[in-house]
PDB file of N, CA, C and O in Angstrom:
ATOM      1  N   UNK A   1     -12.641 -14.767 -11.842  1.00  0.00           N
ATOM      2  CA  UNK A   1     -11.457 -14.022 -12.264  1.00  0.00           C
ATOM      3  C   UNK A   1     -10.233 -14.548 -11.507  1.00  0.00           C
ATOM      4  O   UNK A   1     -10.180 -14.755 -10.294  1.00  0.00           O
ATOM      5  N   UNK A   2      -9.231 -14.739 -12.429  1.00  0.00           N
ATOM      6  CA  UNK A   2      -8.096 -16.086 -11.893  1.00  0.00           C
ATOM      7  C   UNK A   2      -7.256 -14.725 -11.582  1.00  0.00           C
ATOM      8  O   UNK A   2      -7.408 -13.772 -12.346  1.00  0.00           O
ATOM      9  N   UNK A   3      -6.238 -14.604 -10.304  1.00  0.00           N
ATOM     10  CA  UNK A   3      -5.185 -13.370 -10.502  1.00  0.00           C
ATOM     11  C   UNK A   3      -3.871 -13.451 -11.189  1.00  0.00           C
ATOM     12  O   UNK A   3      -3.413 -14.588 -11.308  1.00  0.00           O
ATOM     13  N   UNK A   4      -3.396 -12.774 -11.513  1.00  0.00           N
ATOM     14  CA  UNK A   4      -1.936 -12.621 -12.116  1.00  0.00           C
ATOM     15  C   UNK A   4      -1.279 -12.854 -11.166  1.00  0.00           C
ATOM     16  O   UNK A   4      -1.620 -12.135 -10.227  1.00  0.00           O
ATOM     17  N   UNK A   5      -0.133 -13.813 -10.827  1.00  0.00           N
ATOM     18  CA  UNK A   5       0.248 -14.199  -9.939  1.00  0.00           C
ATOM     19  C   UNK A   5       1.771 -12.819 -10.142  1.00  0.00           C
ATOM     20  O   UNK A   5       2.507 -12.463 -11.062  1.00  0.00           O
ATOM     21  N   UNK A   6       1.579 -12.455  -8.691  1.00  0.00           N
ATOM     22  CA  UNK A   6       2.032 -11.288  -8.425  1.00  0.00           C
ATOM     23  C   UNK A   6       3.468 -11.339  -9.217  1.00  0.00           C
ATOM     24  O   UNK A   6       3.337 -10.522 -10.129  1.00  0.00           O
ATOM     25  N   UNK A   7       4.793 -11.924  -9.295  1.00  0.00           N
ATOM     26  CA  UNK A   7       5.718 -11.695  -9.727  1.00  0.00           C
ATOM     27  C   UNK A   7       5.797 -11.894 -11.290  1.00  0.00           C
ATOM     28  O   UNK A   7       6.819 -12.120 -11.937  1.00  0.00           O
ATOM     29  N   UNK A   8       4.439 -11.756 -11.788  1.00  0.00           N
ATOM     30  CA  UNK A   8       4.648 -11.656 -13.289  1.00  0.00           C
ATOM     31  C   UNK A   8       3.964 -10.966 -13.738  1.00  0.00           C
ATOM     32  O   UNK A   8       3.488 -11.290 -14.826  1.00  0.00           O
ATOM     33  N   UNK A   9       3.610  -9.800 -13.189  1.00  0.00           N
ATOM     34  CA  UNK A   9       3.045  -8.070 -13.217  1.00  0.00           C
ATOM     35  C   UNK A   9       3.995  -7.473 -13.319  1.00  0.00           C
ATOM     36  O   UNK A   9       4.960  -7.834 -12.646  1.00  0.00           O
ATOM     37  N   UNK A  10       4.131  -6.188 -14.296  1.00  0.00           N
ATOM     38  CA  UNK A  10       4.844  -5.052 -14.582  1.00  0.00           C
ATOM     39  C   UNK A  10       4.967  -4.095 -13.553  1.00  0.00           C
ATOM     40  O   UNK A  10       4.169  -4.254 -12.630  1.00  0.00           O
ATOM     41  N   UNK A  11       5.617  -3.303 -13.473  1.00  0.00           N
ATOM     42  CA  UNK A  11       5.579  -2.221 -12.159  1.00  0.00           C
ATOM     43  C   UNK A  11       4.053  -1.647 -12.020  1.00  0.00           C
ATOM     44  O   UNK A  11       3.375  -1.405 -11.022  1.00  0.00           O
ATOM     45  N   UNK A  12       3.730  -1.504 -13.685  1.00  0.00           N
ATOM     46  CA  UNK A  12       2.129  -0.323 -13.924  1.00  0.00           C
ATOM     47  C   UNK A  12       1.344  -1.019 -13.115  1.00  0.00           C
ATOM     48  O   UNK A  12       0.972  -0.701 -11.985  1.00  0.00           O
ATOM     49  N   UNK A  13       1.036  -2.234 -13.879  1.00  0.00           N
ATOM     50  CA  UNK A  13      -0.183  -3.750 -12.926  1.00  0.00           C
ATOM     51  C   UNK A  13      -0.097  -3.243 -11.767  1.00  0.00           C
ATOM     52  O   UNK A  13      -0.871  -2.405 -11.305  1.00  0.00           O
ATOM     53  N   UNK A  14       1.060  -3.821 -11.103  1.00  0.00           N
ATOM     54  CA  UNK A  14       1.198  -3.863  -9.350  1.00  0.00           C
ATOM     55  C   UNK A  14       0.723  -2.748  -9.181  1.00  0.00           C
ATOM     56  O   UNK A  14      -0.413  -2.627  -8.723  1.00  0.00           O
ATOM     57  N   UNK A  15       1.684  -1.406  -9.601  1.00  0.00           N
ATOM     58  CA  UNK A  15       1.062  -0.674  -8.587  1.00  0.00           C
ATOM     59  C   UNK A  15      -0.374   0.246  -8.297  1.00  0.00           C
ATOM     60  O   UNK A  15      -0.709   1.018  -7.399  1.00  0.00           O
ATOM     61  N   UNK A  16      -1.218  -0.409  -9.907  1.00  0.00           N
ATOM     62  CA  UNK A  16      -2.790  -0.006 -10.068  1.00  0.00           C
ATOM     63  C   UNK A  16      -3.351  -1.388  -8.995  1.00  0.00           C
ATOM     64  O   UNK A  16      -4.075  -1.388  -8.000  1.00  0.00           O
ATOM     65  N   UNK A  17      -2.861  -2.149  -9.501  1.00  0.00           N
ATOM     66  CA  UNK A  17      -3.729  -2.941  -7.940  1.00  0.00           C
ATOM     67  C   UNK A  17      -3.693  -3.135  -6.757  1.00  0.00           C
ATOM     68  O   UNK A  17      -4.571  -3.546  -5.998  1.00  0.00           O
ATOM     69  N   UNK A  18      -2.071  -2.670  -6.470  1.00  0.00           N
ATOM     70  CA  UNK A  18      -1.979  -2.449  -4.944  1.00  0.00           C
ATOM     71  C   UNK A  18      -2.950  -1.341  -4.667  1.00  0.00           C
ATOM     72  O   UNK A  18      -3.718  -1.688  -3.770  1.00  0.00           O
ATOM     73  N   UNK A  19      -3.236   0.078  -5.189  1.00  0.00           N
ATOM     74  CA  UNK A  19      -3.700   1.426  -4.682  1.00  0.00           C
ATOM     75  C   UNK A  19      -5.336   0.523  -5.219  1.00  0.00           C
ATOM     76  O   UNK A  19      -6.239   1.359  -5.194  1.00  0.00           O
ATOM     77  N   UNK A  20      -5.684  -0.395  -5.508  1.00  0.00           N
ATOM     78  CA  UNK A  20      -7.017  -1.323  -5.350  1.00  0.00           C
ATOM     79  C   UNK A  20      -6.829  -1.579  -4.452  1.00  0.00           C
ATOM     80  O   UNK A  20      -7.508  -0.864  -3.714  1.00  0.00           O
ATOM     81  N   UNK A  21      -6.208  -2.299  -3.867  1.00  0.00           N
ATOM     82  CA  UNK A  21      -6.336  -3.450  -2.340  1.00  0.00           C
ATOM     83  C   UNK A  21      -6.224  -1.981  -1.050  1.00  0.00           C
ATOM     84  O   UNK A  21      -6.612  -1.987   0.118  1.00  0.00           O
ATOM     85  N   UNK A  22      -5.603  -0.942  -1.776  1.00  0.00           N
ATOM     86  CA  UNK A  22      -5.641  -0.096  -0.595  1.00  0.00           C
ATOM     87  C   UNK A  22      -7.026   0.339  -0.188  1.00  0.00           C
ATOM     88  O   UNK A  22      -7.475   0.426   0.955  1.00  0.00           O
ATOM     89  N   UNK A  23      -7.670   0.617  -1.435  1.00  0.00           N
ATOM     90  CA  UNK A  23      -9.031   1.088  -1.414  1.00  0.00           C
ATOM     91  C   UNK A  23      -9.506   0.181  -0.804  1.00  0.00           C
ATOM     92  O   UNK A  23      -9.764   0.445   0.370  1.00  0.00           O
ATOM     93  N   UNK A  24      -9.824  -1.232  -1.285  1.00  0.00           N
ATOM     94  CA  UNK A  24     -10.649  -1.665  -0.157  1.00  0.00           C
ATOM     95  C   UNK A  24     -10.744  -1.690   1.178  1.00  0.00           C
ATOM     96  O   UNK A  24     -11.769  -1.581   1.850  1.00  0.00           O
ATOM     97  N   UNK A  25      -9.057  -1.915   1.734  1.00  0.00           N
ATOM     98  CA  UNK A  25      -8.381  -2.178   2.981  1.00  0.00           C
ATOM     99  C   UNK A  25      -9.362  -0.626   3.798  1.00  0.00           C
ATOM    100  O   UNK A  25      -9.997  -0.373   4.822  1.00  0.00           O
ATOM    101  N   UNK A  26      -8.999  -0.076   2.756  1.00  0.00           N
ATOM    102  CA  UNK A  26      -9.304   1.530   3.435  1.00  0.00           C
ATOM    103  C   UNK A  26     -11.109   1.479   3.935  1.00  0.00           C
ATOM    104  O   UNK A  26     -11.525   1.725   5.067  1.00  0.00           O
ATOM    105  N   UNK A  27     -11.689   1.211   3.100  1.00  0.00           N
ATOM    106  CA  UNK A  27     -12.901   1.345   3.081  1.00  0.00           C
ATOM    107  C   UNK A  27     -13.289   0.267   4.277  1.00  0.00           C
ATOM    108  O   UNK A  27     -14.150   0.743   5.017  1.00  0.00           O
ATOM    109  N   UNK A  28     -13.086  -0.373   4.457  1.00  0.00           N
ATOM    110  CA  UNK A  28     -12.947  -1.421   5.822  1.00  0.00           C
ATOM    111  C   UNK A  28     -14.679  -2.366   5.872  1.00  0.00           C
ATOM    112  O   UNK A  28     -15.104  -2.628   6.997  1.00  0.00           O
ATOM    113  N   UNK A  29     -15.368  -2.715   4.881  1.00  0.00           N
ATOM    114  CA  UNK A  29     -16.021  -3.391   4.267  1.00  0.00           C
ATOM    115  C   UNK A  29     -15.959  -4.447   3.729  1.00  0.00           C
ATOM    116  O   UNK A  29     -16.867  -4.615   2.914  1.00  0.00           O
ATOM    117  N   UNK A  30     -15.044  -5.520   3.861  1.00  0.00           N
ATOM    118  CA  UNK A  30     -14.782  -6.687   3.377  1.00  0.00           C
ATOM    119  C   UNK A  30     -14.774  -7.520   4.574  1.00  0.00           C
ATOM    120  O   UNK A  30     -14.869  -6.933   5.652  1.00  0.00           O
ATOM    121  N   UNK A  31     -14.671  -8.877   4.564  1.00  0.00           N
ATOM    122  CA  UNK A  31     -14.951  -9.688   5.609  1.00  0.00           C
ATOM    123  C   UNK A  31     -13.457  -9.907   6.223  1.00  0.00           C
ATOM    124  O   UNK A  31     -12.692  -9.607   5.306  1.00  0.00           O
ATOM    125  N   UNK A  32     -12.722 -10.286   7.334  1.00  0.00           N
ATOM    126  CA  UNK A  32     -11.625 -10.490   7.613  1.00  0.00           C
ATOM    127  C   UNK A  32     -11.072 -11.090   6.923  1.00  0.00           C
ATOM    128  O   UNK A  32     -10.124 -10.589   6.319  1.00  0.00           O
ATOM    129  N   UNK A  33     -11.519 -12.687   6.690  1.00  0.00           N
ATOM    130  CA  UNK A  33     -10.498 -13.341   6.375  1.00  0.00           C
ATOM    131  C   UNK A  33     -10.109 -13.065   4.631  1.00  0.00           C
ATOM    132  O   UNK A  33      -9.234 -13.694   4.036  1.00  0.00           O
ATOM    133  N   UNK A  34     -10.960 -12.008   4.026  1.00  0.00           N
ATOM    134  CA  UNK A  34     -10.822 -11.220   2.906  1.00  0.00           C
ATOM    135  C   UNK A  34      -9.648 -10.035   2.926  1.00  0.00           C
ATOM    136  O   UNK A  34      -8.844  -9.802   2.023  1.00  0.00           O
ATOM    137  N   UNK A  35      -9.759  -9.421   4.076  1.00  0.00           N
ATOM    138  CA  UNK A  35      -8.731  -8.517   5.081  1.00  0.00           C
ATOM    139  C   UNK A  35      -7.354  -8.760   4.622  1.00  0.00           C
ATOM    140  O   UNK A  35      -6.509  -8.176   3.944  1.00  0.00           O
ATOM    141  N   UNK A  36      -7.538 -10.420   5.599  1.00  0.00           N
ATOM    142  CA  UNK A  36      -5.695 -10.316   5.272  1.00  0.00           C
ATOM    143  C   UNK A  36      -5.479 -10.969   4.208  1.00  0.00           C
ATOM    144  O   UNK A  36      -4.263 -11.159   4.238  1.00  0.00           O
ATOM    145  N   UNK A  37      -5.976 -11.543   3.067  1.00  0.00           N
ATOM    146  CA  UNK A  37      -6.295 -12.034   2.248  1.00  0.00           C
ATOM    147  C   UNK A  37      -5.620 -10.794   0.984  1.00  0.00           C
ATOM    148  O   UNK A  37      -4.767 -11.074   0.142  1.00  0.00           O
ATOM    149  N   UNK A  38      -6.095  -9.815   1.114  1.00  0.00           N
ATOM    150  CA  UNK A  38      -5.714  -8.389   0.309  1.00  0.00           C
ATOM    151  C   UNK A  38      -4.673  -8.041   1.118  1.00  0.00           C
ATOM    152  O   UNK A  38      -3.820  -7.478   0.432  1.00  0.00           O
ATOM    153  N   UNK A  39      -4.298  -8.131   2.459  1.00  0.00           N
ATOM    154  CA  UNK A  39      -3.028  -7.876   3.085  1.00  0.00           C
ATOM    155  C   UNK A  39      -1.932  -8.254   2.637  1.00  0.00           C
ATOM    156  O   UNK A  39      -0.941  -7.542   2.472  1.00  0.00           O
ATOM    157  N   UNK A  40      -2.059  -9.664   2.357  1.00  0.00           N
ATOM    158  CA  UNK A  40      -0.959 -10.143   2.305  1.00  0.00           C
ATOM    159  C   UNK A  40      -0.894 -10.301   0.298  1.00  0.00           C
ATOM    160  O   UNK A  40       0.189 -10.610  -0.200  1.00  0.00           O
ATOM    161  N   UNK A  41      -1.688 -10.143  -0.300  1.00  0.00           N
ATOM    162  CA  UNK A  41      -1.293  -9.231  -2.079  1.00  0.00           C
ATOM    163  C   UNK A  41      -0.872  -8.048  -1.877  1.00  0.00           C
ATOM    164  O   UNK A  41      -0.235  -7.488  -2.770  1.00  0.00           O
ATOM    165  N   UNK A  42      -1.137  -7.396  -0.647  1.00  0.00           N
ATOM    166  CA  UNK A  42      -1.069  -5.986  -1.151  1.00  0.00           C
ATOM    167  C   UNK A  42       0.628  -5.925  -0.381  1.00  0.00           C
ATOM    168  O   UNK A  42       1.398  -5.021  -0.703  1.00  0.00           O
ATOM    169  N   UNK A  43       1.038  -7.011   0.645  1.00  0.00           N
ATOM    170  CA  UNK A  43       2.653  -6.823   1.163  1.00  0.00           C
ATOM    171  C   UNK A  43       3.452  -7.200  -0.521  1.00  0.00           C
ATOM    172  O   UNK A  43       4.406  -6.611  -1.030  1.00  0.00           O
ATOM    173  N   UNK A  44       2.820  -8.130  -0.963  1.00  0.00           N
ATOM    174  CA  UNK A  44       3.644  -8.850  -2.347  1.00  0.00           C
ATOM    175  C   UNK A  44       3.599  -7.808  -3.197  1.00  0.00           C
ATOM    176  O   UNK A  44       4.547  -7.626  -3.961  1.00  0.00           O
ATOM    177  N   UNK A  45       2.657  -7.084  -3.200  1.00  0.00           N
ATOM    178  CA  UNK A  45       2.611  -6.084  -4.555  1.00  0.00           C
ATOM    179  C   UNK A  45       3.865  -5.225  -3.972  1.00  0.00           C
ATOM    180  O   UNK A  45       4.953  -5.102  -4.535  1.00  0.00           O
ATOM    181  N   UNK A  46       3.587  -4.813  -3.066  1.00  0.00           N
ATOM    182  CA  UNK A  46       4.427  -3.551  -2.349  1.00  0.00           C
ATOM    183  C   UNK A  46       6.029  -3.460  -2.708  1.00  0.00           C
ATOM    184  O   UNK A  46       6.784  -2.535  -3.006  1.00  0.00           O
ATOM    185  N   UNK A  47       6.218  -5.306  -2.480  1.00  0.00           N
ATOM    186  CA  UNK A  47       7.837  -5.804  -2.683  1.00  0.00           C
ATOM    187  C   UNK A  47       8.041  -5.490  -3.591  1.00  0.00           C
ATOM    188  O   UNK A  47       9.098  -4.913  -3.846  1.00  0.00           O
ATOM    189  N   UNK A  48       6.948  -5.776  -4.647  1.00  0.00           N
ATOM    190  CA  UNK A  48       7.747  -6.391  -6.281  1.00  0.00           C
ATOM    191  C   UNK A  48       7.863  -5.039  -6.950  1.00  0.00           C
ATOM    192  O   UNK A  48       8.643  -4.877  -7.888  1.00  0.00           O
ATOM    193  N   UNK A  49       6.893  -3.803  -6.357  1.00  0.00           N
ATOM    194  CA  UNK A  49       7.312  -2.527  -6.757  1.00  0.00           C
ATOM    195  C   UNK A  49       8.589  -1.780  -6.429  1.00  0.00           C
ATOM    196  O   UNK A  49       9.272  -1.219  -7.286  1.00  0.00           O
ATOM    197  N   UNK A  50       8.875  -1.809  -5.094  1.00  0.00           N
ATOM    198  CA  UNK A  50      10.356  -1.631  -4.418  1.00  0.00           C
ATOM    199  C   UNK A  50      11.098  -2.056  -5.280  1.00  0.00           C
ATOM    200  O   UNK A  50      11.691  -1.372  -6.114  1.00  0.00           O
ATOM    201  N   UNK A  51      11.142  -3.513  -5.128  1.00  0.00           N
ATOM    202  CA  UNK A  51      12.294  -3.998  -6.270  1.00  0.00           C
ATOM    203  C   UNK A  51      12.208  -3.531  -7.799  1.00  0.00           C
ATOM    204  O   UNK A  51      13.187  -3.420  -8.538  1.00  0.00           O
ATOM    205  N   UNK A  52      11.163  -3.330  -8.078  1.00  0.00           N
ATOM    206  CA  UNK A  52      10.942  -2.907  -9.984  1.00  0.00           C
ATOM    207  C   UNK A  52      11.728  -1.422  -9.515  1.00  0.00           C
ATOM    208  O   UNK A  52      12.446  -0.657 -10.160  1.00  0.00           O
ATOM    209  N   UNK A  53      11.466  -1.408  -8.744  1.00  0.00           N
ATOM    210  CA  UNK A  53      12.188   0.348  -8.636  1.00  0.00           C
ATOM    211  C   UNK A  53      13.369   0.865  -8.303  1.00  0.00           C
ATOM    212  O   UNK A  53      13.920   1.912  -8.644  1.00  0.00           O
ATOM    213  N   UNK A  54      13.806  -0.323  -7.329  1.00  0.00           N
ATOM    214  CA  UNK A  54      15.365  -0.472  -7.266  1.00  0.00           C
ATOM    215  C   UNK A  54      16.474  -0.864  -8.126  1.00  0.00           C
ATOM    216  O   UNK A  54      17.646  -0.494  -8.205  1.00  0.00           O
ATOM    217  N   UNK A  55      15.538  -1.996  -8.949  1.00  0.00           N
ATOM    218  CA  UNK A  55      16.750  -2.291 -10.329  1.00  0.00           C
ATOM    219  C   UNK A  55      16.667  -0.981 -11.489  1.00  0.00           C
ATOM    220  O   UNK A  55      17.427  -0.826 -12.445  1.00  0.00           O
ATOM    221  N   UNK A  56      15.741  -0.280 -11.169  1.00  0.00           N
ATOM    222  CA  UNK A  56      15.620   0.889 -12.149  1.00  0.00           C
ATOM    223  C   UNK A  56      16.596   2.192 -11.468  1.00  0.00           C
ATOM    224  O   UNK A  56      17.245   2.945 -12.194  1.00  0.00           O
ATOM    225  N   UNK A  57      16.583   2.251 -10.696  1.00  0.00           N
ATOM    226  CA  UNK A  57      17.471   3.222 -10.004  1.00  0.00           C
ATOM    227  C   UNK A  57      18.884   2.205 -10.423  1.00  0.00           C
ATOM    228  O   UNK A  57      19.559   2.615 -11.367  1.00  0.00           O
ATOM    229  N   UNK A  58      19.275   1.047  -9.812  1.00  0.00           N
ATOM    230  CA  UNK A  58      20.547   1.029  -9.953  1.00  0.00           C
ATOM    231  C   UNK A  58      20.873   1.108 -11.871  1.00  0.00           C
ATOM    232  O   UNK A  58      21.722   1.893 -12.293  1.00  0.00           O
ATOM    233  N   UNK A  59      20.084   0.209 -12.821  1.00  0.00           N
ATOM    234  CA  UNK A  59      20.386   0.969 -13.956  1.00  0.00           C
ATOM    235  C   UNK A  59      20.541   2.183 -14.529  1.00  0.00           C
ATOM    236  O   UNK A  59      21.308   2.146 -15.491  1.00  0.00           O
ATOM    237  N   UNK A  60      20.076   3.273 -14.274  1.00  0.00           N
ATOM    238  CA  UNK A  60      19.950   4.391 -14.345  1.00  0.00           C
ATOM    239  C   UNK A  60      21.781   4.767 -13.745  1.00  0.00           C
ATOM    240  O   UNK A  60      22.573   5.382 -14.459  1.00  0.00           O
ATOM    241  N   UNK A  61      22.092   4.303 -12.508  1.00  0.00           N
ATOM    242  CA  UNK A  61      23.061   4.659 -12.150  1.00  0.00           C
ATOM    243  C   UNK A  61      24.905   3.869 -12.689  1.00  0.00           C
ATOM    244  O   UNK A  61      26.058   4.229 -12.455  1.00  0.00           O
ATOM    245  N   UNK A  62      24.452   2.996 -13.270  1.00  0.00           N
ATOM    246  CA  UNK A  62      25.087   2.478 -14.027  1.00  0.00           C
ATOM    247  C   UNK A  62      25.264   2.814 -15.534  1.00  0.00           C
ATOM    248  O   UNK A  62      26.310   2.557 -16.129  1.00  0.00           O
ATOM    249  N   UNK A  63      24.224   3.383 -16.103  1.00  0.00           N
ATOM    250  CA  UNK A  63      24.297   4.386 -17.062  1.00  0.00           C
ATOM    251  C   UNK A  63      24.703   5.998 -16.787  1.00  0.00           C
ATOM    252  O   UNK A  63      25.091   6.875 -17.559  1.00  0.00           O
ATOM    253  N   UNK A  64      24.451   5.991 -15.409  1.00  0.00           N
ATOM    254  CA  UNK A  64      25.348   7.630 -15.406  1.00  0.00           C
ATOM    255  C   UNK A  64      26.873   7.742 -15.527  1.00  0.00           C
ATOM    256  O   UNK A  64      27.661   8.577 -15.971  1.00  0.00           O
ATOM    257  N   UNK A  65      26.964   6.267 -14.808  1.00  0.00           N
ATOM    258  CA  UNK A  65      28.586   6.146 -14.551  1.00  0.00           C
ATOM    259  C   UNK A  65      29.479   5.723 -15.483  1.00  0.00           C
ATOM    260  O   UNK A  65      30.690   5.566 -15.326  1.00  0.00           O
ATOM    261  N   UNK A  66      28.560   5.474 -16.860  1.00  0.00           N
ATOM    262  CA  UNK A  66      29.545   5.075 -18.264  1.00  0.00           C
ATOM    263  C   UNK A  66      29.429   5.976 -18.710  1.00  0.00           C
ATOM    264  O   UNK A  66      30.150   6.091 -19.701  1.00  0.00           O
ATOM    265  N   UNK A  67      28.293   7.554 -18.305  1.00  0.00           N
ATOM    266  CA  UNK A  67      28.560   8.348 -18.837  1.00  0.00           C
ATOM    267  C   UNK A  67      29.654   9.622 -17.935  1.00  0.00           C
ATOM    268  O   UNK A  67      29.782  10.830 -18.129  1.00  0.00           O
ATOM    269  N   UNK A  68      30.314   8.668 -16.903  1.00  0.00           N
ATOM    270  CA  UNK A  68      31.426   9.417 -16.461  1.00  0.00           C
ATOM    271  C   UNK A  68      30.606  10.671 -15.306  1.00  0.00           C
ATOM    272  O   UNK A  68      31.039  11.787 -15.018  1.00  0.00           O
ATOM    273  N   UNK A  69      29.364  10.029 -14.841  1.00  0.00           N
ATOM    274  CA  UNK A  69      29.075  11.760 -14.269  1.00  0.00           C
ATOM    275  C   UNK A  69      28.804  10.925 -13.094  1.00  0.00           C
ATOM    276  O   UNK A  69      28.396   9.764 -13.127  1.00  0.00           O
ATOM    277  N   UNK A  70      29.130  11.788 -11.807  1.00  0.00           N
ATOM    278  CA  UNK A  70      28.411  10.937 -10.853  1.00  0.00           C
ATOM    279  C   UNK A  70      27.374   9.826 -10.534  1.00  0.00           C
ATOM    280  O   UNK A  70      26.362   9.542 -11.175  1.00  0.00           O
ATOM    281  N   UNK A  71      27.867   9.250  -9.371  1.00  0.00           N
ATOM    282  CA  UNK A  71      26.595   7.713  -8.967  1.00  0.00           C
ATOM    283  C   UNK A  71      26.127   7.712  -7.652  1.00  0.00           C
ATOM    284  O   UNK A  71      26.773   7.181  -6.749  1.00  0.00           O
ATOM    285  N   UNK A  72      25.228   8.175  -7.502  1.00  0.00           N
ATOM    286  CA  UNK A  72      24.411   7.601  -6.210  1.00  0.00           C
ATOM    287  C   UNK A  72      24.708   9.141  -5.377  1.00  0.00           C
ATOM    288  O   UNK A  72      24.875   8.989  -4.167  1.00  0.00           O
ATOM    289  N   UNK A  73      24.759  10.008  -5.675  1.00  0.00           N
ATOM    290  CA  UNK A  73      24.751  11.842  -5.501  1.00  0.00           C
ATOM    291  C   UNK A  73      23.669  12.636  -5.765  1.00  0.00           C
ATOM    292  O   UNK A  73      22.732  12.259  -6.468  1.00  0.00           O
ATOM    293  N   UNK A  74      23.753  13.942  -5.138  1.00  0.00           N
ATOM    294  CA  UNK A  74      22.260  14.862  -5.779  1.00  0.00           C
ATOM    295  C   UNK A  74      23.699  15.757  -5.223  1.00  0.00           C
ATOM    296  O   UNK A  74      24.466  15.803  -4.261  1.00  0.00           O
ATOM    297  N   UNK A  75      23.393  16.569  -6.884  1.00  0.00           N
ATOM    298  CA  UNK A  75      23.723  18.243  -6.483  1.00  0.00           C
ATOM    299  C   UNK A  75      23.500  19.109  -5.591  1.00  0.00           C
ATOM    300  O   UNK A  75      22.397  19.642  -5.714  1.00  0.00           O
ATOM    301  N   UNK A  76      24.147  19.477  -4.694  1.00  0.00           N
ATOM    302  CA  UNK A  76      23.357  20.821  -4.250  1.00  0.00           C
ATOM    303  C   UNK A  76      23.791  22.402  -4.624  1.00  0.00           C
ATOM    304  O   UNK A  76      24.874  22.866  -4.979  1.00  0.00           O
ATOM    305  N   UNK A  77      22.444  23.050  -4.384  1.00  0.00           N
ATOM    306  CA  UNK A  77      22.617  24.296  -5.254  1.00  0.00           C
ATOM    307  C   UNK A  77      23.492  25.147  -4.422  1.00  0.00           C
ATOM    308  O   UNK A  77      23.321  25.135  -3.203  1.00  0.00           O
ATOM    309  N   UNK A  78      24.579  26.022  -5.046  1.00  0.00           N
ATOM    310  CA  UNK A  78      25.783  26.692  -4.431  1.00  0.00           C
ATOM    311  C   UNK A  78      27.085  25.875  -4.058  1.00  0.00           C
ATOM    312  O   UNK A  78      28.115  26.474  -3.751  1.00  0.00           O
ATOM    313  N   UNK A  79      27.031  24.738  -4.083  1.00  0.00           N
ATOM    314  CA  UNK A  79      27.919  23.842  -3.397  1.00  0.00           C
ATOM    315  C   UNK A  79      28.788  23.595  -4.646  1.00  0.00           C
ATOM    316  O   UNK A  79      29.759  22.841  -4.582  1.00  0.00           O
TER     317      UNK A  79
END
């Protein structure tokens, strides 16, 4: 089984196989150099979700702001 080379996974992919690599990491049953091996997919997955999630936040906020309503704010209640 060949992998999807991490930056051409969807947010869904990454982040069903990162919470994989966690499981294993977790379960602590794999051989080391398997260890950091899933360590270092599971730092790449981690990024490419951050970022899938950051360009989604700043779109989102770029669509609030053509719709004239606040950007980068949270209401608070009474205020």
């Amino acid at each position: 089984m060949t992998e999807k080379p991490v930056a051409e996974l969807s947010f869904e992919e990454a982040m069903t196989e990162l919470e994989k690599v966690v499981t294993q990491l977790e379960r602590g049953d794999v051989a080391l150099e398997q260890s950091i091996a899933l360590y270092e997919r599971g730092a790449a997955l981690k990024a490419l979700c951050a970022r899938k999630l950051k360009d989604a936040e700043e779109k989102v906020e770029l669509i609030r702001a053509a719709e004239g309503k606040a950007v980068g704010t949270t209401p608070v209640e009474g205020m």
